[in-house]
MARZA-274273 format. One record per residue (C-alpha): residue number from 1; residue in one letter; y negated, z, x negated. Coordinates in steps of 0.5 Angstrom, whole numbers, plus 500, padded with zeros to 3 digits. Example, Ala and Ser with C-alpha at 12.3 -4.5 7.8 and 13.67 -1.06 7.14 Angstrom:
<nodes>
@num->1; residuo->A; Y->509; Z->516; X->475
@num->2; residuo->S; Y->502; Z->514; X->473
</nodes>
This chain:
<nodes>
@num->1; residuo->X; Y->167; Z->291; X->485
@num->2; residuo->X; Y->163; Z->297; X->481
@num->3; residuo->X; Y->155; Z->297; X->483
@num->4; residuo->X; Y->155; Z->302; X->477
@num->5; residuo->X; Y->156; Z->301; X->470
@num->6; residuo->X; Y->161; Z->305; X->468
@num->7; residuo->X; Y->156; Z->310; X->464
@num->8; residuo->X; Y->152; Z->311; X->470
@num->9; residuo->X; Y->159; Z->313; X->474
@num->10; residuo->X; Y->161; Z->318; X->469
@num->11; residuo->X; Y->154; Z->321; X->468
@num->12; residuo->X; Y->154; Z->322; X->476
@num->13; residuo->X; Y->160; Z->325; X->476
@num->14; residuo->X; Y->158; Z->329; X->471
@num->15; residuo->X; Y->152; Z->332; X->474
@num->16; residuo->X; Y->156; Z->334; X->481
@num->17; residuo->X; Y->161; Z->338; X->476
@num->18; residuo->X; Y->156; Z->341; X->473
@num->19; residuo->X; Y->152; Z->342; X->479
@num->20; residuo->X; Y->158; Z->345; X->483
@num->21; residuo->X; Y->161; Z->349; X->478
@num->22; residuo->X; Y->153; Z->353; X->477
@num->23; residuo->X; Y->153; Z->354; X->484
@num->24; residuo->X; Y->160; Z->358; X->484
@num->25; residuo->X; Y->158; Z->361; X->478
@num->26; residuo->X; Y->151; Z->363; X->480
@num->27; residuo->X; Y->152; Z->363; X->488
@num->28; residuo->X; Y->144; Z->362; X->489
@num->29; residuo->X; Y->141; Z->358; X->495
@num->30; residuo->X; Y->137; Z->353; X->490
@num->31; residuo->X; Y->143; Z->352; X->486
@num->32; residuo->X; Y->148; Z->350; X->492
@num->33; residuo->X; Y->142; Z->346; X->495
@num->34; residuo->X; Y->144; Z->340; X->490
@num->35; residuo->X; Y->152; Z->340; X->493
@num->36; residuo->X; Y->150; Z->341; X->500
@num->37; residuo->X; Y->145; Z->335; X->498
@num->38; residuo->X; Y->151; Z->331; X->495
@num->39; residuo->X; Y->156; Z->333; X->501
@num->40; residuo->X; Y->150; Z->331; X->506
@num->41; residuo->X; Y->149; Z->323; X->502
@num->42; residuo->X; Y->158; Z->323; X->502
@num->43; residuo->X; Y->158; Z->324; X->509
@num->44; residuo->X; Y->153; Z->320; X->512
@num->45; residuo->X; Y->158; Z->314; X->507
@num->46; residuo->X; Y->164; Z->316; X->510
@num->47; residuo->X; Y->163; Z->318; X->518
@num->48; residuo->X; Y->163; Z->312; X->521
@num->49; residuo->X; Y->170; Z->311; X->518
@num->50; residuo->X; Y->172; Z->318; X->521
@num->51; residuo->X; Y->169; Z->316; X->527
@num->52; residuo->X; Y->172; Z->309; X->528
@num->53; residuo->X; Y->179; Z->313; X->527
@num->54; residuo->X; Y->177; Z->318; X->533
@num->55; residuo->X; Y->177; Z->312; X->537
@num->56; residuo->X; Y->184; Z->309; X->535
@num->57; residuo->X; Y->186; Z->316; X->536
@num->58; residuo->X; Y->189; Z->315; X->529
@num->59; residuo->X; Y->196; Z->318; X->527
@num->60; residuo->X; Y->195; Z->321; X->520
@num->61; residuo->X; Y->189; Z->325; X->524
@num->62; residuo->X; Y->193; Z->328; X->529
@num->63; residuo->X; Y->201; Z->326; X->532
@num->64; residuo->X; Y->200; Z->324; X->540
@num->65; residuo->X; Y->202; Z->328; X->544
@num->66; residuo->X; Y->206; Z->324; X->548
@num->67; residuo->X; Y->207; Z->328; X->553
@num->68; residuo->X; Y->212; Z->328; X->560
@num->69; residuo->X; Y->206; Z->331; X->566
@num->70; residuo->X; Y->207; Z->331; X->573
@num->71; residuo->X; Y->203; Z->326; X->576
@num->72; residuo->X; Y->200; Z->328; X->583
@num->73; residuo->X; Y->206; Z->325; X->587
@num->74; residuo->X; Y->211; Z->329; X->584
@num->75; residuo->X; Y->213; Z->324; X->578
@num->76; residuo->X; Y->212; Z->322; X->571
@num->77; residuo->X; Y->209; Z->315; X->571
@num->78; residuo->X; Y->202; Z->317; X->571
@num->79; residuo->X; Y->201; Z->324; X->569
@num->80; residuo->X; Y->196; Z->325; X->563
@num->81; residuo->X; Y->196; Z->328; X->557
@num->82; residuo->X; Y->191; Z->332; X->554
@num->83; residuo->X; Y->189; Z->332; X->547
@num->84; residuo->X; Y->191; Z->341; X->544
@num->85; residuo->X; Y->190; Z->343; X->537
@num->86; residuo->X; Y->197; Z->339; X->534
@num->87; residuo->X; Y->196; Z->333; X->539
@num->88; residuo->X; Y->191; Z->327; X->541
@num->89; residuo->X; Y->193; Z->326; X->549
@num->90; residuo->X; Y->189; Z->318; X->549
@num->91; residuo->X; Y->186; Z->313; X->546
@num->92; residuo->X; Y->178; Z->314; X->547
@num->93; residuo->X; Y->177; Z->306; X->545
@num->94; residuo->X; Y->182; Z->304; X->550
@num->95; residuo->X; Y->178; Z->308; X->555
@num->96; residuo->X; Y->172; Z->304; X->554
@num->97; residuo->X; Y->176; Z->299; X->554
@num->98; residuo->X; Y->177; Z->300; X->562
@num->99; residuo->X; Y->169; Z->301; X->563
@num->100; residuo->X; Y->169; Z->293; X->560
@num->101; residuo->X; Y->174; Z->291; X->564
@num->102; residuo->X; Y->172; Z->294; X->571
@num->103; residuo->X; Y->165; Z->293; X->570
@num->104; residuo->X; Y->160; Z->288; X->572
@num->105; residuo->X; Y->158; Z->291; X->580
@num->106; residuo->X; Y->153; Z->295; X->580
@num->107; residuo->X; Y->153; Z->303; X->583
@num->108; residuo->X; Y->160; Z->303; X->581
@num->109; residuo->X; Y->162; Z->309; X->576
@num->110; residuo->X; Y->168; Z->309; X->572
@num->111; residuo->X; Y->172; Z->316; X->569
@num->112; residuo->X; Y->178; Z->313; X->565
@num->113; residuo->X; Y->183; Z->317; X->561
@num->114; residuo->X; Y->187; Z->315; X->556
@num->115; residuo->X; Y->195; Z->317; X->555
@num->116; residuo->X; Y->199; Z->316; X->549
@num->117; residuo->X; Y->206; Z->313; X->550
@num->118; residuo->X; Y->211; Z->309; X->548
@num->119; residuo->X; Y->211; Z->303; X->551
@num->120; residuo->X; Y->218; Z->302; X->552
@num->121; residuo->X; Y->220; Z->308; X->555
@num->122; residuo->X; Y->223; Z->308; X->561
@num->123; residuo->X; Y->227; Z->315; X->561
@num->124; residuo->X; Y->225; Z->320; X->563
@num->125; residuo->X; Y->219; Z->314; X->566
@num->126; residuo->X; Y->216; Z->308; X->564
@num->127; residuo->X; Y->208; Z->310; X->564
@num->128; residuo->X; Y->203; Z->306; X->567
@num->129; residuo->X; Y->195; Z->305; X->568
@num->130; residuo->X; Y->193; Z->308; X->575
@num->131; residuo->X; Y->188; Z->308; X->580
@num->132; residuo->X; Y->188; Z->315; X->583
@num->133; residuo->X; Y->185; Z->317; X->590
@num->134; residuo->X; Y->191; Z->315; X->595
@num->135; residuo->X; Y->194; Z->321; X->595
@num->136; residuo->X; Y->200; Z->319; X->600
@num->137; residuo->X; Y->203; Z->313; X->597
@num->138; residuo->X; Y->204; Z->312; X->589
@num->139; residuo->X; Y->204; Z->305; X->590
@num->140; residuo->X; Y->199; Z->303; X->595
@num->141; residuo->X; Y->193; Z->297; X->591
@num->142; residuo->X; Y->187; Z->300; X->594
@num->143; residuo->X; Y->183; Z->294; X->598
@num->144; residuo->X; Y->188; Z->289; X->598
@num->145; residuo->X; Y->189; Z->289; X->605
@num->146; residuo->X; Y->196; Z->292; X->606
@num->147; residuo->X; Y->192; Z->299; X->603
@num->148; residuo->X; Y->185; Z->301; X->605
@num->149; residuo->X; Y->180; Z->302; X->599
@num->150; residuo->X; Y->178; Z->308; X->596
@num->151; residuo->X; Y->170; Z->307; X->597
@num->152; residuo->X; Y->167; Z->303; X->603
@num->153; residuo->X; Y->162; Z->299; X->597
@num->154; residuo->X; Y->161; Z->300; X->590
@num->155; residuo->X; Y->155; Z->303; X->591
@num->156; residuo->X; Y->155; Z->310; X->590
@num->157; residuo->X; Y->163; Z->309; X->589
@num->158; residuo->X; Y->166; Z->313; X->583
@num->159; residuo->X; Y->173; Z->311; X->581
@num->160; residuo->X; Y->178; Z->315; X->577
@num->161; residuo->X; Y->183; Z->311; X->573
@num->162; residuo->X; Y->189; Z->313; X->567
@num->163; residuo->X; Y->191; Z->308; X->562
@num->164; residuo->X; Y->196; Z->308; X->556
@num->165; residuo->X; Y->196; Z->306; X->550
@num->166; residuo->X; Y->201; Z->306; X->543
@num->167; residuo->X; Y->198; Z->304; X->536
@num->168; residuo->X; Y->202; Z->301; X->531
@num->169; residuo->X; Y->202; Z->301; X->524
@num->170; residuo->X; Y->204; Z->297; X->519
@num->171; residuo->X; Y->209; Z->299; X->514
@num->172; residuo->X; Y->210; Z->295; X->507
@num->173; residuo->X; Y->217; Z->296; X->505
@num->174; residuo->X; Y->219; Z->292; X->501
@num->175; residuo->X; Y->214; Z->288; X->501
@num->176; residuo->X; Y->209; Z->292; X->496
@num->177; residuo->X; Y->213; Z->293; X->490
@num->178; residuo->X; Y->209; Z->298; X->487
@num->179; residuo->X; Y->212; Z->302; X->493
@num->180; residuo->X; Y->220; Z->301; X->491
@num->181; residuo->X; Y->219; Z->301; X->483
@num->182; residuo->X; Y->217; Z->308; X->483
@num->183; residuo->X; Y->220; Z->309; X->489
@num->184; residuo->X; Y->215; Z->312; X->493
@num->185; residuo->X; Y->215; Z->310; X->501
@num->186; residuo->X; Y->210; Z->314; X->504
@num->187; residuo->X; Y->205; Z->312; X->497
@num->188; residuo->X; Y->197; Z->309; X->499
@num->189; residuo->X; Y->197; Z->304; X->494
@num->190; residuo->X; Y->192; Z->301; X->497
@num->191; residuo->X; Y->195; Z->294; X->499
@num->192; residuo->X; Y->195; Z->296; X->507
@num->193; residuo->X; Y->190; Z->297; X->511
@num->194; residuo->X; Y->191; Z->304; X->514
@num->195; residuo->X; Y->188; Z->303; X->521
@num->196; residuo->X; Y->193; Z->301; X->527
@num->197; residuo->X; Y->194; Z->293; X->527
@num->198; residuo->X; Y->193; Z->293; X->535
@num->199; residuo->X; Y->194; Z->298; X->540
@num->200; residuo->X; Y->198; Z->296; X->546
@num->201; residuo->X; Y->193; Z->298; X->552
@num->202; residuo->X; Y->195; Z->299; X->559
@num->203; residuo->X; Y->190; Z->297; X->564
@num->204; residuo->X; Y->188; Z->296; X->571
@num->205; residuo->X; Y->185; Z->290; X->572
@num->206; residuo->X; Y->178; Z->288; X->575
@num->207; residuo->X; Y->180; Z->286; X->581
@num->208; residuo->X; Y->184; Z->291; X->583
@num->209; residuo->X; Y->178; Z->296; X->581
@num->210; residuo->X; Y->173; Z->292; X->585
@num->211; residuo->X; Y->179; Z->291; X->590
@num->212; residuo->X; Y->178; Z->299; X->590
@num->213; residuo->X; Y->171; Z->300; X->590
@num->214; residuo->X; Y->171; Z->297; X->596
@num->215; residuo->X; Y->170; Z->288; X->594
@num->216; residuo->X; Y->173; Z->284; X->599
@num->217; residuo->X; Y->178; Z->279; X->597
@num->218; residuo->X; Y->176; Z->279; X->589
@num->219; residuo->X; Y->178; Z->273; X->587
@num->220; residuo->X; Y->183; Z->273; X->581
@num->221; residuo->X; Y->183; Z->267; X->577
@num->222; residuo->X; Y->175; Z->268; X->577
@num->223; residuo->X; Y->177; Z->276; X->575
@num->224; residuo->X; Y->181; Z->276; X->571
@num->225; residuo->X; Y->186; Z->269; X->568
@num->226; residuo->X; Y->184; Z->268; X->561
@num->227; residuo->X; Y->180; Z->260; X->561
@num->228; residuo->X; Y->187; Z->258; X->557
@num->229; residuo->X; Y->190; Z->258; X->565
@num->230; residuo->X; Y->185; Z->256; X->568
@num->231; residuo->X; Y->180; Z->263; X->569
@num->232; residuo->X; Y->174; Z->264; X->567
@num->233; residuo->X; Y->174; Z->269; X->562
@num->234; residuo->X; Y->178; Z->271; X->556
@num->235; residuo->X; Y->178; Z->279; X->558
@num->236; residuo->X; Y->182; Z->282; X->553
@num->237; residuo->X; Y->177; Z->278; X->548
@num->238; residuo->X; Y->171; Z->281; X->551
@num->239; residuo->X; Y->173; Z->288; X->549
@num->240; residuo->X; Y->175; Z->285; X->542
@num->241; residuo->X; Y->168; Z->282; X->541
@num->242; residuo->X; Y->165; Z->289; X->544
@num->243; residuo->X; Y->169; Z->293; X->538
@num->244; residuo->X; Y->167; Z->289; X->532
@num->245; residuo->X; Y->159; Z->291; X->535
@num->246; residuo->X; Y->161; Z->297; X->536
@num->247; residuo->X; Y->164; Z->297; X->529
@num->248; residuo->X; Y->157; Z->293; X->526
@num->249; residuo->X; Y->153; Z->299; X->530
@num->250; residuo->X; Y->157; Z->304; X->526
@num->251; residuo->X; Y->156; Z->301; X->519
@num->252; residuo->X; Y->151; Z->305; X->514
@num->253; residuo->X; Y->145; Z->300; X->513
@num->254; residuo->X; Y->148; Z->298; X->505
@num->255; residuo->X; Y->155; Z->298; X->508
@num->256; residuo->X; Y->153; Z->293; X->513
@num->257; residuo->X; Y->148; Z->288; X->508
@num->258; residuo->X; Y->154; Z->288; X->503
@num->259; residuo->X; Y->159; Z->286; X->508
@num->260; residuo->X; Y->154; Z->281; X->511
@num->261; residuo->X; Y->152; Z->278; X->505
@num->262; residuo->X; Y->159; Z->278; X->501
@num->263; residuo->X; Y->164; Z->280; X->506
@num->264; residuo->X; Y->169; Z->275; X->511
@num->265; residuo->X; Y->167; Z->275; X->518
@num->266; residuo->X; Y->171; Z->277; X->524
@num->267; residuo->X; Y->171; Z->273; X->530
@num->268; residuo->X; Y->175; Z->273; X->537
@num->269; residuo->X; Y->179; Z->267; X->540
@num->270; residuo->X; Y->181; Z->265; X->547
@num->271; residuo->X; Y->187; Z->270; X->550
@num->272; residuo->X; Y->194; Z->268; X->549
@num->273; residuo->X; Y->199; Z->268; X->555
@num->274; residuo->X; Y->206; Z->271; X->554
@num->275; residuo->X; Y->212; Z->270; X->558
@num->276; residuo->X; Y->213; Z->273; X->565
@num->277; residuo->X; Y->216; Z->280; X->562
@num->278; residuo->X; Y->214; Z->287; X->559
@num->279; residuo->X; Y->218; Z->286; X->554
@num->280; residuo->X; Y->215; Z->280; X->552
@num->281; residuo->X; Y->208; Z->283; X->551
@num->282; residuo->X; Y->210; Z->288; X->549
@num->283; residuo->X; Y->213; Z->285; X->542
@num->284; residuo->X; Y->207; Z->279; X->542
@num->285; residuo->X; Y->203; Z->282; X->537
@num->286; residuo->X; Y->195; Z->281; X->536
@num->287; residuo->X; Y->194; Z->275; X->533
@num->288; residuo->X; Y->190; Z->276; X->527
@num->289; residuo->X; Y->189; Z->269; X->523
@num->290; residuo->X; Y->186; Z->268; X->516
@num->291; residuo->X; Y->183; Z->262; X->514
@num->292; residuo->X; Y->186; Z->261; X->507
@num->293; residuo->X; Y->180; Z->257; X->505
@num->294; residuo->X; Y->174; Z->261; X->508
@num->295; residuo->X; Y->178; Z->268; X->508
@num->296; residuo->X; Y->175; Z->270; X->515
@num->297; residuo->X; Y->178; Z->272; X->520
@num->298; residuo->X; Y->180; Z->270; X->527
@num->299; residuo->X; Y->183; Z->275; X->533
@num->300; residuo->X; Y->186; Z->273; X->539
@num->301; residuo->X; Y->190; Z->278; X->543
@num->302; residuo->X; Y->196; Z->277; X->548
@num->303; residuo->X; Y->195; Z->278; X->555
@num->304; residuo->X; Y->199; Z->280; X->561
@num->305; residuo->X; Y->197; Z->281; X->568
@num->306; residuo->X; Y->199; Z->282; X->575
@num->307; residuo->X; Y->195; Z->281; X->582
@num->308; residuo->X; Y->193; Z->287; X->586
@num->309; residuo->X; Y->199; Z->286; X->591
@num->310; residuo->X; Y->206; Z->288; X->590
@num->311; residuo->X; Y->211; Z->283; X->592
@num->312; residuo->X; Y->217; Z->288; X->591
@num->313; residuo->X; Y->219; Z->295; X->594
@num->314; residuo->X; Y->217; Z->300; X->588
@num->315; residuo->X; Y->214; Z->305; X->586
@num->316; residuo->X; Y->216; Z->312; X->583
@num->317; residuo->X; Y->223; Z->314; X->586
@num->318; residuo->X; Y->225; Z->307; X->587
@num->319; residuo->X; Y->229; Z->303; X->581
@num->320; residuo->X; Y->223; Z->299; X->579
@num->321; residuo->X; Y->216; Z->300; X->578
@num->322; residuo->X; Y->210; Z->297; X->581
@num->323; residuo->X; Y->206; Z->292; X->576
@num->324; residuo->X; Y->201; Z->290; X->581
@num->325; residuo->X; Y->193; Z->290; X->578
@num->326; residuo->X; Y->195; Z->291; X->571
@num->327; residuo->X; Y->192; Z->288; X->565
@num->328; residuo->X; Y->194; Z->288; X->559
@num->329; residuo->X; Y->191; Z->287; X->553
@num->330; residuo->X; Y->193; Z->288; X->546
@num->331; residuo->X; Y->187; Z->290; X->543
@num->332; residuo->X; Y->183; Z->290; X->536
@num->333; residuo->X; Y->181; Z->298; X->534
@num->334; residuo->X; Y->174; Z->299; X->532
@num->335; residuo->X; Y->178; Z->303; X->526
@num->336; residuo->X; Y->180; Z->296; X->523
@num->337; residuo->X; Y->174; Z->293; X->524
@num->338; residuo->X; Y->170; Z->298; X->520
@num->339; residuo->X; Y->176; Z->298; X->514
@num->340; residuo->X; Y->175; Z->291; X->513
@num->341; residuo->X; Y->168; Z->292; X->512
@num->342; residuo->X; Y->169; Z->297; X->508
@num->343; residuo->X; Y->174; Z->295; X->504
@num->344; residuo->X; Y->179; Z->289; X->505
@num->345; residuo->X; Y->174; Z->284; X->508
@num->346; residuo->X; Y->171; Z->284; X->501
@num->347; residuo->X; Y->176; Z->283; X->497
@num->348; residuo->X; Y->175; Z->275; X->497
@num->349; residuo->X; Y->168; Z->275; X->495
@num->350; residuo->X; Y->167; Z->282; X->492
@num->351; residuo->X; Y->173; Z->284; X->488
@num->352; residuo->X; Y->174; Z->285; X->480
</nodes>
């Protein structure tokens, strides 16, 4: 909805025109003061959005690497990838995402970096989260019991873990008509939203963090199974609420009043289970839930996760991989949450 009359409108476009076309003409620093001045007012408008899709690593910014790196036993499975000029290596959200998941014990330090990979890819590897440090044994679960930990206390400890992660898009089709009647696929015309509609993240779960830190015998029920199973918190969705406060933070002062005063609200829900099976999750998306009468909006995500004991032989060089100390999360991007403030969570109440 306009927050302009239509005279008000033409007249500002009509003034940066003419302020820009006397500044190339002129080329005197007074006259391009009023276009920087300009560019300074649009950037502080558009930067949160940029920003949020930095952190979703977003694809139109720069394709992902998706890289096959050697990781340091010699194989593929956790190698990382490193953003260069044509690529983005990771997803920095996901990142954070793994400082929330393993937190919660005071002195222990983090360093987390993201990879970009398909997440059915298993040629030449499958790419899996990873706790580095054991420098003998691809897959040894630091402080399990079976295997020592990294750190004797958390105190002081600082632990260097990868994850992986795959965006998904949505594309219209045949579902936006104006897309099929002038036959133009690729076209925004505005009806989807641009931002990734979950982002498939790999990562290791917090007992297996704590298990490494040096925390005996961390419960795993307590630590990591969501409340609809008996635990006592819905991990995935604690990351997912921390992207709608990051988002909120993000917002410009009048971008976040409009949207609160007339914009349909995001919240989360409780984790929800899948089968047994990485297919499973993998094809389980995130639960986005209109309320067709209010038009807010309800986020759940869908977990996976495994204790931090192999109950098979794997690893990299064996036929199966380890799924020991994972948590998988299917999670919100910031990105969505600030283009629904911007933009689609306003169409119900603040539309033409």
């Amino acid at each position: 909805r306009a927050e302009v009359t239509e005279e008000e409108a033409h007249d500002a476009i009509a003034s940066d025109v003419a302020a820009f076309m006397t500044a190339v003409i002129s080329n005197t620093d007074e006259s391009w003061a009023k276009v920087k001045a300009r560019v300074k007012e649009s950037t502080a408008f558009t930067q949160p959005i940029v920003d949020a899709f930095n952190m979703e690593a977003y694809h139109q910014f720069l394709p992902p690497c998706l890289c096959e790196a050697k990781d340091e036993y010699g194989y593929m499975e956790y190698g990382t990838c490193k953003s260069n000029a044509t690529c983005t290596g990771g997803t920095p959200w996901t990142a954070r995402a793994q400082q929330i998941l393993g937190s919660g014990l005071e002195g222990l330090k983090m360093t987390v970096v993201d990879s970009s990979h398909i997440v059915t890819e298993e040629r030449p590897s499958c790419h899996l989260p990873h706790i580095h440090g054991n420098l003998t044994d691809s897959a040894a679960n630091p402080g399990n019991g079976k295997s020592p930990p990294l750190c004797d206390s958390p105190n002081g400890c600082t632990l260097n873990i990868t994850t992986v992660t795959q965006q998904m898009y949505q594309s219209a089709g045949e579902f936006d008509w104006w897309r099929i009647h002038f036959n133009l696929s690729s076209a925004d015309t505005g009806f989807l939203m641009e931002s990734a509609t979950e982002l498939k993240a790999k990562l290791k779960s917090r007992q297996s963090i704590w298990e490494a830190a040096g925390v005996a015998n961390v419960n795993y029920t307590a630590s990591d199974v969501p409340t609809g199973e008996g635990g006592d918190v819905d991990r995935c969705a604690e990351i997912n609420a921390a992207a709608i406060e990051w988002a909120m933070k993000a917002l410009p002062k009048t971008t976040k009043d409009r949207y609160m005063k007339y914009g349909n609200k995001i919240s989360v829900g409780p984790d929800q289970k899948t089968c047994i099976a990485g297919p499973c999750w993998i094809f389980d998306p995130l639960k986005w839930e209109e309320d067709k009468k209010t038009g807010d909006v309800t986020v759940k995500s869908v977990w996976l996760g495994e204790k931090n004991k192999n109950i098979y032989p794997c690893g990299e060089g064996k036929i199966l991989p380890c799924d020991a100390g994972f948590h998988y999360c299917k999670l919100l991007s910031p990105a969505r949450v600030v283009e629904w403030a911007y933009v689609d969570g306003l169409r119900k109440n603040y539309g033409i």
